[in-house]
MARSE-339173 format. One record per residue (C-alpha): residue in three letters; z, x, y. Coordinates in steps of 0.02 Angstrom, whole numbers, plus 50000, padded with zeros to 5 digits. Layout:
% MARSE-339173
ALAZXY...
This chain:
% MARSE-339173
UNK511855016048950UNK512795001648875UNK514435006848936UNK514654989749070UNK514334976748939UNK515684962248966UNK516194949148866UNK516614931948930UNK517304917348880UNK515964904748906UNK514604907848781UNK514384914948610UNK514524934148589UNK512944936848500UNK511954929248656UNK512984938848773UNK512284953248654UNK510564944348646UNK510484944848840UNK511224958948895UNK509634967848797UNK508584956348846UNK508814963549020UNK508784980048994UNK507004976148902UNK506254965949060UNK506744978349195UNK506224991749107UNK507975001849059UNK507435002348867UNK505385006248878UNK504045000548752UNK504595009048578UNK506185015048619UNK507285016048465UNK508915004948496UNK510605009148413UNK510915004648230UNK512194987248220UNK513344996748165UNK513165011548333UNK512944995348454UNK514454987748401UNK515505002548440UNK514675003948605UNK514944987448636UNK516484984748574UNK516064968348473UNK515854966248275UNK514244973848184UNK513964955448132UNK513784949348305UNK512564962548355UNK511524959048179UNK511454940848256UNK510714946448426UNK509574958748360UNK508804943848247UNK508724935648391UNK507904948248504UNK506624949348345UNK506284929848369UNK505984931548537UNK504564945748520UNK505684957348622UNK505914970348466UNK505254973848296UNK505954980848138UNK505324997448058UNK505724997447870UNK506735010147831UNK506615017148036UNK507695004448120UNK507164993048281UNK506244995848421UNK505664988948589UNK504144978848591UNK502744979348725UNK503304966748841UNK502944961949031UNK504074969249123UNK505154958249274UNK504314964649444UNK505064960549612UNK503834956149768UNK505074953749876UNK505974970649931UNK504884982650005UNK505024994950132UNK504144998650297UNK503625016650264UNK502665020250406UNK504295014150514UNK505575022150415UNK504665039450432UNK505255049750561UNK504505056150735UNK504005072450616UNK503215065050488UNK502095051450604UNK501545067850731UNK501205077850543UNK500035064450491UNK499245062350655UNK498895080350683UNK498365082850481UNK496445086450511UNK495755083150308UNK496275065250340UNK495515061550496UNK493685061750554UNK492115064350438UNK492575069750254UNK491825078450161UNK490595072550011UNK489635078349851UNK488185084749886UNK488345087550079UNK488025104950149UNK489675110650219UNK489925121650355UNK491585114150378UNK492845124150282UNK493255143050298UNK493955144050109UNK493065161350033UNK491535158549907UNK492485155849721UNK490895162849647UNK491215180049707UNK492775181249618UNK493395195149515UNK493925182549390UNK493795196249236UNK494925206249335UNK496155193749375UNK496135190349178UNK496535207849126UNK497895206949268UNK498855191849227UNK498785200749055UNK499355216649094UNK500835209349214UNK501555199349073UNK501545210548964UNK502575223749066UNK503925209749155UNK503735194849000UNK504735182749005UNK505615188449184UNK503925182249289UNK504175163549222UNK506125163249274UNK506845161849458UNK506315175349585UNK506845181649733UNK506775175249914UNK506175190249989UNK504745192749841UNK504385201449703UNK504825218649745UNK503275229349655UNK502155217149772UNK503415220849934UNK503345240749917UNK501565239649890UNK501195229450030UNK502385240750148UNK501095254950085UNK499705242050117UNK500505241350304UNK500575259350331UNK498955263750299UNK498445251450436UNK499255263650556UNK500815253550569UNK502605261950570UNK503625256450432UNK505295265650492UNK506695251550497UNK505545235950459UNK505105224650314UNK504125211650247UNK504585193350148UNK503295186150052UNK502685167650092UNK501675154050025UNK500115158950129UNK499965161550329UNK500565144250363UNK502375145550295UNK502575161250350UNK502235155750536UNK503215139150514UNK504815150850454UNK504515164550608UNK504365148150724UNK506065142350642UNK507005157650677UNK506435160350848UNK505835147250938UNK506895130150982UNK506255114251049UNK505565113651218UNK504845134651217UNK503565137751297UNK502415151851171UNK500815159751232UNK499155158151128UNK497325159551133UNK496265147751188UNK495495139851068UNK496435145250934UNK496925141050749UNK497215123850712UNK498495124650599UNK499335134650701UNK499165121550835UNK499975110250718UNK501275120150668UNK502025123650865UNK501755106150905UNK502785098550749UNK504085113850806UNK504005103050973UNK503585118251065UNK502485119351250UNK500765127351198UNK500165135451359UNK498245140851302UNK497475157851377UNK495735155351407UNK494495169551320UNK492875172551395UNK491645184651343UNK492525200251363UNK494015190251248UNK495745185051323UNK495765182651513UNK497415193951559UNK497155188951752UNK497645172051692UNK498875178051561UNK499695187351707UNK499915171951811UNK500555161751689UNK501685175451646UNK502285173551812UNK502585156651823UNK503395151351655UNK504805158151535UNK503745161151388UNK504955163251225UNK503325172951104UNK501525174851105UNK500395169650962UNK498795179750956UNK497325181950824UNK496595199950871UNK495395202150718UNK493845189850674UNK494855174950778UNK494895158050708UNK493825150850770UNK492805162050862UNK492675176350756UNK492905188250903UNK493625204350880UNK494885212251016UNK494445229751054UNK496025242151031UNK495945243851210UNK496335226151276UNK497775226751133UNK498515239851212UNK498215231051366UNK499025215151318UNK500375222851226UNK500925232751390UNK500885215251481UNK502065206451362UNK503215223251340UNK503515220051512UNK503865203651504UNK504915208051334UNK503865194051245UNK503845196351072UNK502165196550977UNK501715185750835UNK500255194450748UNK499225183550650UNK498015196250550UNK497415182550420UNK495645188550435UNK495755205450474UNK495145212050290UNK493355204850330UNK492635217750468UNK490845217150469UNK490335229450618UNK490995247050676UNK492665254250584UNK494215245950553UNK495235242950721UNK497285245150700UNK498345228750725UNK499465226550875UNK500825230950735UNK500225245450754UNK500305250450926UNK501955245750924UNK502475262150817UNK504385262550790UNK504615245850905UNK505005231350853UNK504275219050967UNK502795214650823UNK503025202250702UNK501325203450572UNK500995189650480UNK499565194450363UNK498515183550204UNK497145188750090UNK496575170150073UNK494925173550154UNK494625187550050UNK495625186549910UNK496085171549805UNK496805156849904UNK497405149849755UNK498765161649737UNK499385157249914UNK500295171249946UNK500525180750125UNK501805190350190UNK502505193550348UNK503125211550419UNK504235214050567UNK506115221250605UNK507115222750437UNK508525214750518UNK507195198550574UNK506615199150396UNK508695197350336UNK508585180050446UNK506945174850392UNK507295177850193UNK508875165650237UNK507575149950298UNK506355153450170UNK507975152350023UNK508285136650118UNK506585129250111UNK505715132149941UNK506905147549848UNK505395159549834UNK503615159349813UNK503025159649623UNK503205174849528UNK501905174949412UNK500505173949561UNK501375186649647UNK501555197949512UNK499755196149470UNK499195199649645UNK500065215649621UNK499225221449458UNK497745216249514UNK497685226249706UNK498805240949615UNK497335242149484UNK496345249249598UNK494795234949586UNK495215227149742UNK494365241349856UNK492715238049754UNK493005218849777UNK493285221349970UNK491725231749967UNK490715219049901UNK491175203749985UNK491015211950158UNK489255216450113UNK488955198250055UNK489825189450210UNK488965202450318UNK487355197150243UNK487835177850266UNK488475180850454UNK486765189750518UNK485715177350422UNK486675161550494UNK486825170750698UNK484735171050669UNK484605153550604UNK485825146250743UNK484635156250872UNK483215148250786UNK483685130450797UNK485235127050888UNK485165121551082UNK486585133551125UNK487205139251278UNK488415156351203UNK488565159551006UNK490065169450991UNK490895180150841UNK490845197450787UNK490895190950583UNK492305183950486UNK491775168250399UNK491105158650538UNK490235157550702UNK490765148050872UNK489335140150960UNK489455131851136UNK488135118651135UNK486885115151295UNK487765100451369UNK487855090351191UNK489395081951114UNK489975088550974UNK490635073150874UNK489055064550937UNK488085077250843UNK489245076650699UNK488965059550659UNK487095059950666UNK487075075550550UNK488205066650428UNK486945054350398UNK485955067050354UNK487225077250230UNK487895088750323UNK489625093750397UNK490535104450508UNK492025107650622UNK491935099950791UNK492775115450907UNK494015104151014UNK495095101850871UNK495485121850923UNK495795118851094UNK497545116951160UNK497095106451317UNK495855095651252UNK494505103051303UNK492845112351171UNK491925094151175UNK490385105351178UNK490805118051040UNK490715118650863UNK491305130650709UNK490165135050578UNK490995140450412UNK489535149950304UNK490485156350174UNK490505144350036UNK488375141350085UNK486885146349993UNK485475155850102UNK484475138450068UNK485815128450103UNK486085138050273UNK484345135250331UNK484285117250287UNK485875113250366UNK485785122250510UNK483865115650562UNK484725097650513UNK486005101450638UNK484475107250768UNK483615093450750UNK485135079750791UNK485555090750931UNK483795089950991UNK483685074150992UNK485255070051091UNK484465081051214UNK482875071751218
């Protein structure tokens, strides 16, 4: 630190000394009780005699810049610190094309925000008070105690490999074939997508998807730069007339679809039209991003095999699956399954990007679903959340001028309104304390001015019914 002190010729050594501290004080180099050298250290450093430094110490003293410790030696004092005004930086212009489109597409900073106290119907986090937090306890507890010290060090790209064979099992009793494929573990459903988009997709593709569909996932293809061509769903789900003819009439590099409890309609695809659309796009040999985020929370009828699935020893399907809407979202851990040979490439980005995702969550998340609790936490969530769903469809049909309520469970509802604006209505109910997702926000042409998402997870039965008459009422009254 005081290695560039020079001496010159045109004032006394001892104010050189004096100075040169000085600076290093007002800009903030030596902070507010920092211990300086002894005279004797500082003149070595500095290459002058102890005497001299004694001198500029006193000095410094004088001056209020240090103080002497008896018996401790000398330290800074608290003193303003020099602050320039004049160089700053344009931020906003020296941020790149990536950044400005992030911001302007990032959804918690724009529009109405939430506040405490408001009933929220907004987000589609799980409720925290269903948690099996005494479980989670017993297995962070357990997990250390088997792997110590190894679950706080550096992991692996790929994952943690207890949590990798167990999901592969996880997988297989799904109905998928495992034969020649693999899975990395990710921060959550959003980095894995953003690392499949990386590996496959290059500026300018054009990638199917729903239509509405999940926002982030929106995001996500539109910071890749990619042409989102939306296929419309009606009430039967995806229209494959139109995802023929646009089949027809574009080069489509992959296809993005949400076939269980679809954000944000909550519509389940029956195994039927995934066969159906997974013969189309064979044809067209367009590969098949599966997002099955949700897929955990059926409500009606038995569970419904993935499109991974269908694909048996194929390798067209890439799964990208989460437990965040059942399971923890704090952990942030998802996964994504596909050819081994893909998951080679995509273990490369992710080693690029962030190393690996944390150990220790990832080890607990195995204790805890290899314990054997998590079927008895799955059991009784769905019950609650099935609960929630039918008593929020009868409260919509109650008070809601709608024209179709769609959504077969999940943790929300879509609702076309009767000719009302959605953002209109949103801004009258916030008045009033409540919030919720406009739908257009979903839409990948603009369109869903008329539609709305309601999230009822995180809601109290009480706080259902008030909100969702609230919500009546304002809509009502744009009507009128």
């Amino acid at each position: 630190m005081f290695s560039n002190f020079k001496i010159n010729e045109k004032e006394a050594i001892f104010i050189q000394v004096y100075n040169y501290i000085k600076n290093m004080i007002e800009n903030g180099m030596l902070p507010y009780e920092s211990k300086l050298p002894s005279t004797r250290e500082m003149g070595i450093m500095l290459k002058v005699s102890r005497t001299t430094v004694i001198k500029g110490y006193e000095l410094l003293q004088d001056k209020g810049l240090v103080y002497t410790a008896q018996g401790k030696g000398t330290f800074v004092s608290k003193v303003p610190l020099k602050k320039s005004n004049e160089w700053n930086i344009d931020w906003v212009r020296n941020c790149t094309s990536y950044a400005k489109k992030a911001e302007s597409l990032d959804i918690m900073k724009h529009g109405e925000q939430y506040k405490k106290g408001m009933i929220s119907f907004k987000s589609i986090a799980p409720d925290e008070k269903l948690f099996d937090l005494e479980e989670v306890k017993r297995a962070f507890l357990n997990r250390i105690s088997i792997e110590g010290e190894k679950l706080l060090n550096y992991g692996y790209a790929k994952g943690y490999k207890p949590l990798i064979d167990f999901m592969m099992k996880y997988m297989k009793n799904k109905g998928v074939n495992i034969k020649n494929k693999d899975i990395l573990i990710t921060n959550g459903f959003t980095e894995g997508f953003d690392i499949v988009l990386s590996a496959i997709a290059e500026k300018g593709d054009k990638i199917i998807c729903e239509n509405p569909t999940h926002n982030t996932a929106i995001k996500l293809m539109k910071l890749h730069e990619l042409d989102i061509i939306g296929i419309n769903i009606n009430s039967d789900g995806v229209d494959f007339k139109q995802l023929e003819s646009k089949l027809k009439n574009n080069k489509i590099k992959a296809a993005y679809i949400i076939p269980s409890y679809h954000n944000p309609t909550g519509m389940v695809m029956p195994y039927e039209n995934r066969e159906v659309m997974y013969d189309i796009l064979r044809k067209e040999n367009i590969p098949i991003i599966e997002d099955g985020f949700n897929e955990e929370l059926q409500h009606l009828g038995s569970h419904i095999s993935p499109m991974a699935a269908i694909c048996g020893e194929e390798n067209s399907v890439i799964y990208i699956g989460s437990l965040s809407k059942i399971l923890f979202p704090g952990l942030r851990i998802g996964w994504v399954f596909g050819d081994k040979r893909l998951i080679e490439i995509l273990e490369s980005i992710k080693r690029s990007k962030n190393i690996h995702t944390s150990f220790l969550d990832q080890g607990i998340l195995y204790e805890y679903m290899n314990s054997g609790v998590f079927e008895r936490y799955v059991k009784k969530v769905r019950s609650t959340y099935r609960e929630k769903y039918k008593y929020c469809r009868t409260l919509v049909e109650k008070y809601i001028p709608y024209k179709e309520i769609i959504g077969d469970g999940g943790l929300y509802l879509f609702i076309k309104l009767d000719n009302i604006n959605s953002k209109e209505l949103l801004q009258r109910c916030y008045k009033r304390g409540v919030i919720f997702m406009p739908g257009d926000i979903f839409y990948t042409d603009g369109r869903g001015e008329d539609t709305i998402r309601l999230s009822f997870g995180r809601a109290s039965m009480e706080e259902m019914e008030r909100g969702i008459k609230i919500i009546g009422e304002e809509a009502r009254a744009i009507v009128l």
